[in-house]
VMD Tcl script that builds the backbone (N, CA, C; Angstrom):
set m [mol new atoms 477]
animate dup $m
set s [atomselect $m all]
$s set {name element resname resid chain x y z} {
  {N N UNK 1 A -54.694 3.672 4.572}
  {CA C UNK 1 A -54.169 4.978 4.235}
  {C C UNK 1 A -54.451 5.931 5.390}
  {N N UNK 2 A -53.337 7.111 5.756}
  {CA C UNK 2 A -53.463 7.339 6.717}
  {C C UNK 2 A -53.381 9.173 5.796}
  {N N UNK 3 A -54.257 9.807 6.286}
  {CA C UNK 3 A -54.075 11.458 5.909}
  {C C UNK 3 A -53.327 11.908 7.366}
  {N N UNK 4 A -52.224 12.639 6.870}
  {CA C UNK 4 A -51.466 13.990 8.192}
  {C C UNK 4 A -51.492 15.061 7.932}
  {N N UNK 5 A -51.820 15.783 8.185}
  {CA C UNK 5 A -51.826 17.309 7.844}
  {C C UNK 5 A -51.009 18.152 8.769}
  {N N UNK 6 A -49.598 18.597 8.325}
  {CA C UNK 6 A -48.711 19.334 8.692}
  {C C UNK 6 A -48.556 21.007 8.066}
  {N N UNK 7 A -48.048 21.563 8.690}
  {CA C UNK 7 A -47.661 22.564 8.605}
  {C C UNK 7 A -46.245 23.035 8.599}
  {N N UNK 8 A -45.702 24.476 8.964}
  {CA C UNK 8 A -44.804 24.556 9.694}
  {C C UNK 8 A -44.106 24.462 10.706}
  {N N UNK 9 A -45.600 24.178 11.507}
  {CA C UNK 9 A -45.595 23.421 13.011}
  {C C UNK 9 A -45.149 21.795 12.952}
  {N N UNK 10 A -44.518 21.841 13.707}
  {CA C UNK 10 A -44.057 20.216 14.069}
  {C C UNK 10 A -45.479 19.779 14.673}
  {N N UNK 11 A -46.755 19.131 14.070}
  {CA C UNK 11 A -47.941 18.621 14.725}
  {C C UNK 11 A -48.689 17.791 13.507}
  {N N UNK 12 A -47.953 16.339 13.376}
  {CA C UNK 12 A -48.957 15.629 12.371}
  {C C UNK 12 A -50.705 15.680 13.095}
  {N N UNK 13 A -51.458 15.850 12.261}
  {CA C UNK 13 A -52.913 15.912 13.088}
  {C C UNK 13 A -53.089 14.800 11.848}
  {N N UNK 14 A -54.065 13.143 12.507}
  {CA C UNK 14 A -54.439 12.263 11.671}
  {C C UNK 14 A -55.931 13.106 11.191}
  {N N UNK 15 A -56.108 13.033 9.682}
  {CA C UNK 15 A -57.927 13.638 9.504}
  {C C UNK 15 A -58.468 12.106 9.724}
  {N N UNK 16 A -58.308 11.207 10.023}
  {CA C UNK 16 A -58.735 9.953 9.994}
  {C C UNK 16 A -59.405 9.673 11.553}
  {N N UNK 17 A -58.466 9.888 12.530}
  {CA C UNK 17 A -59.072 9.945 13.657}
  {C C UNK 17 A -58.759 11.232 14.368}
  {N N UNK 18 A -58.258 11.942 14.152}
  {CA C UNK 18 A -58.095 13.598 14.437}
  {C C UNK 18 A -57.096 13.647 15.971}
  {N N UNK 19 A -56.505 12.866 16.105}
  {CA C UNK 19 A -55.196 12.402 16.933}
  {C C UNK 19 A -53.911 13.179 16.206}
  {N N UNK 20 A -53.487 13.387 17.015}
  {CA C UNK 20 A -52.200 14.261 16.917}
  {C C UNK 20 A -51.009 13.513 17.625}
  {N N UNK 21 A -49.703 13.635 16.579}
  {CA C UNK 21 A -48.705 13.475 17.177}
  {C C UNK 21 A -47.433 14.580 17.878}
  {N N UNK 22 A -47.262 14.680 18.478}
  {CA C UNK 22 A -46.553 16.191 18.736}
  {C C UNK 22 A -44.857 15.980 18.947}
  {N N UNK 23 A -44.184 16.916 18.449}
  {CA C UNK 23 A -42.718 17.032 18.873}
  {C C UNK 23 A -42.815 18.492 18.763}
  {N N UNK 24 A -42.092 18.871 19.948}
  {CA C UNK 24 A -41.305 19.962 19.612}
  {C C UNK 24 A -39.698 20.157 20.049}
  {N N UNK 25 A -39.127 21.388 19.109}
  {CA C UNK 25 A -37.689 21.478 19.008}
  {C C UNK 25 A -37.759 22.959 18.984}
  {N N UNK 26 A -36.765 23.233 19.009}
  {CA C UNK 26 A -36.293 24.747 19.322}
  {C C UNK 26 A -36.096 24.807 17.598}
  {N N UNK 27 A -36.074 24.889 16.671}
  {CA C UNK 27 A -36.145 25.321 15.279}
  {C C UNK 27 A -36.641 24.310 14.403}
  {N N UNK 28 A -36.932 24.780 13.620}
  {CA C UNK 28 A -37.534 23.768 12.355}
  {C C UNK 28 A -36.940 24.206 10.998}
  {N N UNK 29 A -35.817 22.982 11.267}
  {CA C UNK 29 A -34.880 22.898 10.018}
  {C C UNK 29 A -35.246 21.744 9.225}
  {N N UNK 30 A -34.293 21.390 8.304}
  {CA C UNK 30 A -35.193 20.030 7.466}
  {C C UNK 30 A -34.514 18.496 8.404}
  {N N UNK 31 A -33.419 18.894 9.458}
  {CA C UNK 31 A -32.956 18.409 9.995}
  {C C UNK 31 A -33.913 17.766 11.138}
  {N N UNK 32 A -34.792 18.962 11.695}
  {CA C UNK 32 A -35.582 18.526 12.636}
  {C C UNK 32 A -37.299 17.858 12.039}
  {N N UNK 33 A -37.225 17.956 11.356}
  {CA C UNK 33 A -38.377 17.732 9.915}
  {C C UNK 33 A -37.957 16.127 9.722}
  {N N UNK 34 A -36.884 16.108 9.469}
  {CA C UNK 34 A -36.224 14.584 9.419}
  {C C UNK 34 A -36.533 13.740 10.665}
  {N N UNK 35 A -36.362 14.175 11.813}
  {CA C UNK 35 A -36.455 13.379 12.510}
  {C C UNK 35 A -37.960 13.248 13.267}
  {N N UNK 36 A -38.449 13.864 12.517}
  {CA C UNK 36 A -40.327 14.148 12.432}
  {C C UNK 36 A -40.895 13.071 12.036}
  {N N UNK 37 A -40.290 12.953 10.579}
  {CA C UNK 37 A -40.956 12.026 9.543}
  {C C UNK 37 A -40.474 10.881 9.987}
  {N N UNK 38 A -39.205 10.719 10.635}
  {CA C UNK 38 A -39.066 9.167 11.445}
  {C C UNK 38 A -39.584 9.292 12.472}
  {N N UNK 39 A -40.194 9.876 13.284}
  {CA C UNK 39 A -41.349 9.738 14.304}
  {C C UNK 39 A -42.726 9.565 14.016}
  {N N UNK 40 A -43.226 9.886 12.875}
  {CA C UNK 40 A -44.726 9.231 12.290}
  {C C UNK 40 A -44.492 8.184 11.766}
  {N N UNK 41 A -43.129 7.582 10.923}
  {CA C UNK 41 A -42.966 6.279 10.811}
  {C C UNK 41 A -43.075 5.498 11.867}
  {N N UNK 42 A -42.154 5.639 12.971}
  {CA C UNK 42 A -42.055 4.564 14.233}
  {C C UNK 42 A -43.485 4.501 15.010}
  {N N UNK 43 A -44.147 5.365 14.756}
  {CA C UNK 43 A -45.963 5.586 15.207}
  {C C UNK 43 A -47.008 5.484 14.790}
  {N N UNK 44 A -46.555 4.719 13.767}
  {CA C UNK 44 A -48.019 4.736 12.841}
  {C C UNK 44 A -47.980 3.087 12.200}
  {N N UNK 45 A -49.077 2.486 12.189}
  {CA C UNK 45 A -48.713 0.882 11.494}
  {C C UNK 45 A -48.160 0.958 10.001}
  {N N UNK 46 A -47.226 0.207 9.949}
  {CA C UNK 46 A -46.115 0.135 9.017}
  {C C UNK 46 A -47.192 -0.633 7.417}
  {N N UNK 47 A -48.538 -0.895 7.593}
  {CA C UNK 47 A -48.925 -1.148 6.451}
  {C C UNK 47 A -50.136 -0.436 5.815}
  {N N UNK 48 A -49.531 1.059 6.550}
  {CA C UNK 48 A -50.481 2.360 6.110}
  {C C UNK 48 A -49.497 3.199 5.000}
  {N N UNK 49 A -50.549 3.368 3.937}
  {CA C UNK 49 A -49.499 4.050 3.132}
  {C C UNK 49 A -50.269 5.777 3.912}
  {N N UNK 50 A -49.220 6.981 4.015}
  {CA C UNK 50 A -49.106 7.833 4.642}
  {C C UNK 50 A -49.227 9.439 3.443}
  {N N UNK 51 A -50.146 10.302 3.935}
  {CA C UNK 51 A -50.337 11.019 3.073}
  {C C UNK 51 A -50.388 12.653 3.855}
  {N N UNK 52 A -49.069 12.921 3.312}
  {CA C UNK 52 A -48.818 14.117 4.446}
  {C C UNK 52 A -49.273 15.322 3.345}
  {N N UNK 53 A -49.475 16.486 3.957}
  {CA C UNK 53 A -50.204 17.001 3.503}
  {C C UNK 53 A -49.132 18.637 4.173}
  {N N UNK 54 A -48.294 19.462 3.206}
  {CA C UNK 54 A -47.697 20.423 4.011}
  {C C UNK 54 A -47.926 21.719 3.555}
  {N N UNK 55 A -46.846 22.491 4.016}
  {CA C UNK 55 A -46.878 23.835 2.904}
  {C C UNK 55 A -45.604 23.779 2.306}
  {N N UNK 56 A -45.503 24.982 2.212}
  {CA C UNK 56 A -44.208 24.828 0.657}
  {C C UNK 56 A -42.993 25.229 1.337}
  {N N UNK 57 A -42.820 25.142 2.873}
  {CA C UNK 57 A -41.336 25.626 3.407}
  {C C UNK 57 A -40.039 24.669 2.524}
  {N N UNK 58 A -38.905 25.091 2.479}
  {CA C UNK 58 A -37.933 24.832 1.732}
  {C C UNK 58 A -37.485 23.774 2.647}
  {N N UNK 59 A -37.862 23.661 4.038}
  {CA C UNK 59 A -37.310 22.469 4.690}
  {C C UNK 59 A -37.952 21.026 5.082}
  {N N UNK 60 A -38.595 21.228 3.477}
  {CA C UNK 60 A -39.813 19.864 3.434}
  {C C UNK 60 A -39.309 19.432 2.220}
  {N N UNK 61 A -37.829 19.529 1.018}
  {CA C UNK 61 A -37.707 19.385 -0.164}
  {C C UNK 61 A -36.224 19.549 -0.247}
  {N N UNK 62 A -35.457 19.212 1.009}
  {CA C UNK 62 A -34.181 19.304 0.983}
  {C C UNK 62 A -33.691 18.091 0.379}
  {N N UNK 63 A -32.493 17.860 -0.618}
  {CA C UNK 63 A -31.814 16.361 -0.967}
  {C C UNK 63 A -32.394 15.769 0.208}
  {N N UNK 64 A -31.652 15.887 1.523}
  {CA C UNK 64 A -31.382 15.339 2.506}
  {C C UNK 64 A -33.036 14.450 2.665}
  {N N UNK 65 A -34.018 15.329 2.925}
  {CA C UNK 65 A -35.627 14.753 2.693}
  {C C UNK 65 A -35.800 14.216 1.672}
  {N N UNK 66 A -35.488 14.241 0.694}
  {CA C UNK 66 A -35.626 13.453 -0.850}
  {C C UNK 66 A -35.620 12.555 -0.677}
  {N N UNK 67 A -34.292 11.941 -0.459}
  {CA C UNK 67 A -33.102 11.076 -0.077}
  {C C UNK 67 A -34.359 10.016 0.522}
  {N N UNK 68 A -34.573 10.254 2.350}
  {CA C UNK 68 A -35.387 9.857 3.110}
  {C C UNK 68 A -36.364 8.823 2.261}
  {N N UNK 69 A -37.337 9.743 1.540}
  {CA C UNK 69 A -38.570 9.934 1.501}
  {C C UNK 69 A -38.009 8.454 0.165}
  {N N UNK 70 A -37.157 8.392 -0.695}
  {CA C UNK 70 A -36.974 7.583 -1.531}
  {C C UNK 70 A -36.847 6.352 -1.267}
  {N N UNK 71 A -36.255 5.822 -0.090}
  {CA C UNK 71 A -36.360 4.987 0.592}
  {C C UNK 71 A -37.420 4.708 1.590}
  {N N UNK 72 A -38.793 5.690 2.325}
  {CA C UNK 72 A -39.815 5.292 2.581}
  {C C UNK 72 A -41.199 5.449 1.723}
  {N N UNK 73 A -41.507 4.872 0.909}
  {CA C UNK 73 A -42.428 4.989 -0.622}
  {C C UNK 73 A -43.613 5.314 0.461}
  {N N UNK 74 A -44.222 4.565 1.314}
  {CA C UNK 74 A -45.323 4.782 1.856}
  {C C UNK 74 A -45.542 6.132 1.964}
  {N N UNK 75 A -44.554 7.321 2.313}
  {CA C UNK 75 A -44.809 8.264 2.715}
  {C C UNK 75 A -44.828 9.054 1.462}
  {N N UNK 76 A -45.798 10.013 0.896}
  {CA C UNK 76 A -46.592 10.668 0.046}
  {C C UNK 76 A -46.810 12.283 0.529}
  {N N UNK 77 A -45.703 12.899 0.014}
  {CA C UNK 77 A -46.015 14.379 0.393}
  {C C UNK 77 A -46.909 15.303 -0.985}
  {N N UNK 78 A -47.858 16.153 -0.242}
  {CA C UNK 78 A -48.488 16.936 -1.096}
  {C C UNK 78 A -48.366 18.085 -0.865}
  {N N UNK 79 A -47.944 19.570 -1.232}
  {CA C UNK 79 A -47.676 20.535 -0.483}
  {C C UNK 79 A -48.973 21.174 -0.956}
  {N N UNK 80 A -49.312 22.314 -0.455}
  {CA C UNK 80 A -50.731 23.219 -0.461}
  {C C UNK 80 A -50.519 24.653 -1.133}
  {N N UNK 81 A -51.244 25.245 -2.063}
  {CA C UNK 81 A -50.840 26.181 -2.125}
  {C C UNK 81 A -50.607 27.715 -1.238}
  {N N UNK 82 A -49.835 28.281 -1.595}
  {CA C UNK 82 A -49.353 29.790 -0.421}
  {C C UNK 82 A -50.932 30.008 0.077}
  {N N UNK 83 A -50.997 29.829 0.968}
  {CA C UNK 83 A -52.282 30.975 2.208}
  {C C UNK 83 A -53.198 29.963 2.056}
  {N N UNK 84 A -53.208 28.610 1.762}
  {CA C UNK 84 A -54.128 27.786 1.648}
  {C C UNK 84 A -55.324 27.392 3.394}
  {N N UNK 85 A -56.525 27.304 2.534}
  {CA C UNK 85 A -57.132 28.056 3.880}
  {C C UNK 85 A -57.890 25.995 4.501}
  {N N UNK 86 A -57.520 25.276 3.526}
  {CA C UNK 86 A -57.624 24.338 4.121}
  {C C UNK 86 A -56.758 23.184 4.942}
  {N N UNK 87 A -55.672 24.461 5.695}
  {CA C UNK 87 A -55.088 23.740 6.860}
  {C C UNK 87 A -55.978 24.272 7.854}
  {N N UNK 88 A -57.356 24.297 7.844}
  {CA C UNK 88 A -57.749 25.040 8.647}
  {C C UNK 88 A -57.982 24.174 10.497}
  {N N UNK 89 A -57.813 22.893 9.679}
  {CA C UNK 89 A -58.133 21.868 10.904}
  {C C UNK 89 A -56.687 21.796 11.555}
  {N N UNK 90 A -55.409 21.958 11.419}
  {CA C UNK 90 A -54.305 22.260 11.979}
  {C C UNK 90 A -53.955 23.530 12.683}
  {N N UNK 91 A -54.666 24.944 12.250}
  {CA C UNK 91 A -54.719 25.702 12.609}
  {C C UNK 91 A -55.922 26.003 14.111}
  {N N UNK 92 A -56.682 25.312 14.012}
  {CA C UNK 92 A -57.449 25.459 14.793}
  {C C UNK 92 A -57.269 24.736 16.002}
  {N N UNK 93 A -56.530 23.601 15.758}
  {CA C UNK 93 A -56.072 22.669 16.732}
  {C C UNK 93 A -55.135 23.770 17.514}
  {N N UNK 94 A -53.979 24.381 16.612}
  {CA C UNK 94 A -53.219 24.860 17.591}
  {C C UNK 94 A -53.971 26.450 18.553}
  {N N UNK 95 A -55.074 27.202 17.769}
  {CA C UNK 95 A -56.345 27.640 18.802}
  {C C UNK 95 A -56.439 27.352 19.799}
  {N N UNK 96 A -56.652 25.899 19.592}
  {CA C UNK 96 A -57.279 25.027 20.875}
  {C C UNK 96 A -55.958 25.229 22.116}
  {N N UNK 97 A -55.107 24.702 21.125}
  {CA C UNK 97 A -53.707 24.640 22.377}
  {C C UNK 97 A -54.029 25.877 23.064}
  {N N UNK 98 A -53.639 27.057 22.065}
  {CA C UNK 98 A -53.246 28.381 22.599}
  {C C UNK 98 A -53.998 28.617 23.969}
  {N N UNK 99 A -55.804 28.797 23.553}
  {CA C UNK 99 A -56.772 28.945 24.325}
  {C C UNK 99 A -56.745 27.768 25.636}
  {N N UNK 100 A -56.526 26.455 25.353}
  {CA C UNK 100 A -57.035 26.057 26.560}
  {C C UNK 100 A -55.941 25.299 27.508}
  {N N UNK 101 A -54.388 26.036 26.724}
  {CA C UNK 101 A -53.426 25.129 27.571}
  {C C UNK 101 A -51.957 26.132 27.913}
  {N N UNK 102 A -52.344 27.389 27.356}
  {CA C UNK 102 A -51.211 28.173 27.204}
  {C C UNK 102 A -51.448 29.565 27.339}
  {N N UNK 103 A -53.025 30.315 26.756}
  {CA C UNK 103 A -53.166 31.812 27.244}
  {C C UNK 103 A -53.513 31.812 29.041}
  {N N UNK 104 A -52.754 32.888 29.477}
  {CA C UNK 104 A -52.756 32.900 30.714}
  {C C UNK 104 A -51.875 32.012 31.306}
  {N N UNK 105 A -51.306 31.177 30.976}
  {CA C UNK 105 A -50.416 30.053 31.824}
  {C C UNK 105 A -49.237 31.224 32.228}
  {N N UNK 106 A -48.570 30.456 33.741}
  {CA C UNK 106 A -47.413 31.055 34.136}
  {C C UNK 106 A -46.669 29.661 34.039}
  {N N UNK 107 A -45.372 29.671 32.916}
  {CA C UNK 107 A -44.842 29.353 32.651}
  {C C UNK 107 A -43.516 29.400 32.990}
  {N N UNK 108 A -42.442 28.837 34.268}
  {CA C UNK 108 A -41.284 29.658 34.630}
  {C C UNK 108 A -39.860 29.576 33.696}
  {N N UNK 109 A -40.518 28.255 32.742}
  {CA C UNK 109 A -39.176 27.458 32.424}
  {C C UNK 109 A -39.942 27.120 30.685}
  {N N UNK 110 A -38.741 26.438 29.976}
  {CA C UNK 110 A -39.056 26.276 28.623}
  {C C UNK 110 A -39.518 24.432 28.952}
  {N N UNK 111 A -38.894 23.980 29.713}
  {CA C UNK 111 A -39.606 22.560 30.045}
  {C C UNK 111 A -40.796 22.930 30.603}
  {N N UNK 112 A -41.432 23.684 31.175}
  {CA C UNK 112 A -42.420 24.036 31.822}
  {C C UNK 112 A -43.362 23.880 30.884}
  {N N UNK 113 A -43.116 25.065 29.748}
  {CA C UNK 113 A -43.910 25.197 29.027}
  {C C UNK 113 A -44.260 23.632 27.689}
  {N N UNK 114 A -42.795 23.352 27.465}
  {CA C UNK 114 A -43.155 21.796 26.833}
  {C C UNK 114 A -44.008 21.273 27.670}
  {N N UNK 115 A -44.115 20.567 28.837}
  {CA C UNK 115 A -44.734 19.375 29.706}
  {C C UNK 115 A -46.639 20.280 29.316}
  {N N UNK 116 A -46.445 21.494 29.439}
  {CA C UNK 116 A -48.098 22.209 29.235}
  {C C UNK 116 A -48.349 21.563 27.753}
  {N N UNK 117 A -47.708 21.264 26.927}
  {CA C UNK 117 A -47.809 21.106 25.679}
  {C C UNK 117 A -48.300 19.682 25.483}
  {N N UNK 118 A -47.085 18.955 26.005}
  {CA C UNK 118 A -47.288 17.575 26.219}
  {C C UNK 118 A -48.690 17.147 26.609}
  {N N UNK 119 A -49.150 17.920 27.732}
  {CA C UNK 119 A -50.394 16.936 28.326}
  {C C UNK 119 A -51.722 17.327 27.549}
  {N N UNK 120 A -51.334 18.835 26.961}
  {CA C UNK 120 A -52.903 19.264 25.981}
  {C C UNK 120 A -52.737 17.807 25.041}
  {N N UNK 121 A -51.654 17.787 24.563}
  {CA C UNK 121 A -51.661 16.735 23.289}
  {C C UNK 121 A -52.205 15.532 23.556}
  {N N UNK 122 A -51.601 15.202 24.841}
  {CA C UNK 122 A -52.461 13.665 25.692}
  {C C UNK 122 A -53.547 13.592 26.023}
  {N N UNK 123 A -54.183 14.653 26.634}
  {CA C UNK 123 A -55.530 14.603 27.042}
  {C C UNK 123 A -56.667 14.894 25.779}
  {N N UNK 124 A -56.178 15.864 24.430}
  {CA C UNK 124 A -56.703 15.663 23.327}
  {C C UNK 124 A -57.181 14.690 22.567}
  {N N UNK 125 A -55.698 13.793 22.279}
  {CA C UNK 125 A -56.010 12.346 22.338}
  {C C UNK 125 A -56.488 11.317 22.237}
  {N N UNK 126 A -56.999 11.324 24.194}
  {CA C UNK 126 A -57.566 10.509 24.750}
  {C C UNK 126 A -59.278 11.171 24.752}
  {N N UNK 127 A -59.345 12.722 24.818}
  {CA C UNK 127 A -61.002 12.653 24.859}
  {C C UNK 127 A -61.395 13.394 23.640}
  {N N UNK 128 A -60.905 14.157 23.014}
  {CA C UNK 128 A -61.351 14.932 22.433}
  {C C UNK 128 A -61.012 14.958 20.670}
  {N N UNK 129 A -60.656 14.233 20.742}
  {CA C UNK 129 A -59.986 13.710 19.252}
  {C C UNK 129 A -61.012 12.960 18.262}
  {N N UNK 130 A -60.940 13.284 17.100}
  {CA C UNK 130 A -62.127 12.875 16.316}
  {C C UNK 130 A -62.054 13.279 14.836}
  {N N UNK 131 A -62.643 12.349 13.993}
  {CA C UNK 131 A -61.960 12.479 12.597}
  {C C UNK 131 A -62.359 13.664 12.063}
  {N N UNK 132 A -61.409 14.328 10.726}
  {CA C UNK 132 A -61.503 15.550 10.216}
  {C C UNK 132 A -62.776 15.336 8.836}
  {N N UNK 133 A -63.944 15.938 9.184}
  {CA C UNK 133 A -64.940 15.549 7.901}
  {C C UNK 133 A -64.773 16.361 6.989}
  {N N UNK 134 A -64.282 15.941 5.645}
  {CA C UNK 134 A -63.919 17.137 4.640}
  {C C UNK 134 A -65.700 17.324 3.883}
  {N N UNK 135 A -66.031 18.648 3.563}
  {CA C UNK 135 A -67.059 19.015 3.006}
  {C C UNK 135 A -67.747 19.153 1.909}
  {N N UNK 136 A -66.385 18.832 0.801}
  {CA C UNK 136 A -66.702 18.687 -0.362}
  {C C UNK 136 A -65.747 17.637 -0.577}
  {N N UNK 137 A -66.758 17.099 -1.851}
  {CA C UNK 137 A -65.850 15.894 -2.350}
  {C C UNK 137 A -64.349 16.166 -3.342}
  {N N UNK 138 A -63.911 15.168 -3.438}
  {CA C UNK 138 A -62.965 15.283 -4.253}
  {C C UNK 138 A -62.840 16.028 -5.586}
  {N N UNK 139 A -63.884 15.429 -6.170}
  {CA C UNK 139 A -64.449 15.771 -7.532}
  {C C UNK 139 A -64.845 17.615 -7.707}
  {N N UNK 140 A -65.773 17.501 -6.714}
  {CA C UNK 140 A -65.428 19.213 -6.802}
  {C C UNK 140 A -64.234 20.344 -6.225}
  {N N UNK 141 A -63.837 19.582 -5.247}
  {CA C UNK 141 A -62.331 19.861 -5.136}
  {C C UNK 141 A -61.246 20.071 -6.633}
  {N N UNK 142 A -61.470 18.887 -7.187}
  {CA C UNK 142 A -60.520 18.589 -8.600}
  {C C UNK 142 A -60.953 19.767 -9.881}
  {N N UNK 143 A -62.233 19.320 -9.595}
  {CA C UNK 143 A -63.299 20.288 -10.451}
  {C C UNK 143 A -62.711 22.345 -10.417}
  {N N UNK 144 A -62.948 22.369 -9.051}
  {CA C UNK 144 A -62.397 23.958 -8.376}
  {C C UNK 144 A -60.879 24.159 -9.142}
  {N N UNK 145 A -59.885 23.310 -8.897}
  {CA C UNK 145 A -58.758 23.369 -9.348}
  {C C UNK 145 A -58.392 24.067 -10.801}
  {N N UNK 146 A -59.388 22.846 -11.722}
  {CA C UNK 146 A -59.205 23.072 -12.921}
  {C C UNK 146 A -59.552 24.214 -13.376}
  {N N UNK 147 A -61.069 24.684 -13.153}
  {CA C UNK 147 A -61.201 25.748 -13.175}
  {C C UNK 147 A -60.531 27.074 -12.919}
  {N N UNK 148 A -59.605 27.460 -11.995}
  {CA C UNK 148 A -58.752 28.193 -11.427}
  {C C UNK 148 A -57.498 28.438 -12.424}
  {N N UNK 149 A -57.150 26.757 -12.957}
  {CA C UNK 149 A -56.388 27.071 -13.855}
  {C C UNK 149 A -56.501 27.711 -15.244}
  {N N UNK 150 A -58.001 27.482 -15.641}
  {CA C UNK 150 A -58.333 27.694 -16.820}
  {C C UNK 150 A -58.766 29.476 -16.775}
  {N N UNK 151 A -59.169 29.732 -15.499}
  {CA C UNK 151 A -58.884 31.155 -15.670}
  {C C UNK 151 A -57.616 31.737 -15.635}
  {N N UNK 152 A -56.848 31.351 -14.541}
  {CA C UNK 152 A -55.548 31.749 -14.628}
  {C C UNK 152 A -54.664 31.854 -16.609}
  {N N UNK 153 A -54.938 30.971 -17.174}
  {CA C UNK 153 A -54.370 30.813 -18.584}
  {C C UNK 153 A -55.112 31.494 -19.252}
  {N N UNK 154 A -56.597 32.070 -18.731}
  {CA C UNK 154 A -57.294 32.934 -19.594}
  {C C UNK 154 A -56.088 34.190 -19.586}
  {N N UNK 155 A -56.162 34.683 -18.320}
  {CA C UNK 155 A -55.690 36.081 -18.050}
  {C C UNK 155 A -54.140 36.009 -18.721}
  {N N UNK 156 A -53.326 35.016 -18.576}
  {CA C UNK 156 A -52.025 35.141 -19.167}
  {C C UNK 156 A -52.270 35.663 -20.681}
  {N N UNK 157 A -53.194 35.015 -20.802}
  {CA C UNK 157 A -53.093 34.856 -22.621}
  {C C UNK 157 A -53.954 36.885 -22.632}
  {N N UNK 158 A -54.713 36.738 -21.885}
  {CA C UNK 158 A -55.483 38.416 -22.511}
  {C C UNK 158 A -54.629 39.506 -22.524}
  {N N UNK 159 A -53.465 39.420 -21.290}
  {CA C UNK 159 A -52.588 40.219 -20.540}
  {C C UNK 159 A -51.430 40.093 -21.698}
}
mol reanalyze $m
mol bondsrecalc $m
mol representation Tube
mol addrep $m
């Protein structure tokens, strides 16, 4: 089993070995999303079941992705709720980009700036890559949930 943790950013980050796969495109439609999810297929061993992990953009739940996703079972989407603060390991990755591959860069060209992109992702990778340790277990994870809900249904019902 393989965890990805996506965003709105085109950047599967594995929490398993904390390796990143990168594409980028000039928009993120469900079109380019599509051809995402067949790029972690063609990259990843075919007898990992795959557990993507997103937010709730509308171009992660198109027919067109349905469709896909019905015909690859391995792949397992979970979306997160609005402002969820545990993409925090995706967010920080792209930190990292910002800070150590892109603030201050003189950039003349939009390939310019891809190839800067490209090699943070390669050299990440290769040295700096390392699995995502989650801090609490599941159980209190599951635990937190329920709870949340059971207040939430408090307040409906008092209101």
């Amino acid at each position: 089993m393989a965890i990805i943790i996506t965003g709105n950013k085109s950047v599967p980050f594995s929490a398993l070995t904390g390796k990143v796969i990168g594409r980028i495109t000039q928009r993120h439609r469900a079109k380019e999303f599509l051809a995402f999810l067949q790029q972690i297929d063609r990259s990843t061993p075919s007898e990992l079941d795959l557990h993507v992990i997103l937010d709730n953009s509308s171009t992660h739940k198109t027919p067109a992705i349905k469709q896909w996703l019905e015909k690859h079972p391995r792949f397992k989407l979970h979306f997160t709720p609005t402002s969820a603060s545990w993409l925090n390991a995706v967010e920080g990755w792209f930190a990292q980009l910002e800070r150590r591959a892109l603030y201050r860069g003189v950039f003349t060209s939009v390939a310019d700036l891809k190839t800067a992109i490209r090699h943070f992702i390669e050299a990440h990778n290769e040295l700096s890559a390392k699995p995502f340790k989650w801090n609490k277990t599941a159980e209190s994870i599951i635990s937190s949930v329920h709870k949340a809900k059971l207040g939430a249904m408090k307040n409906r019902l008092l209101n």
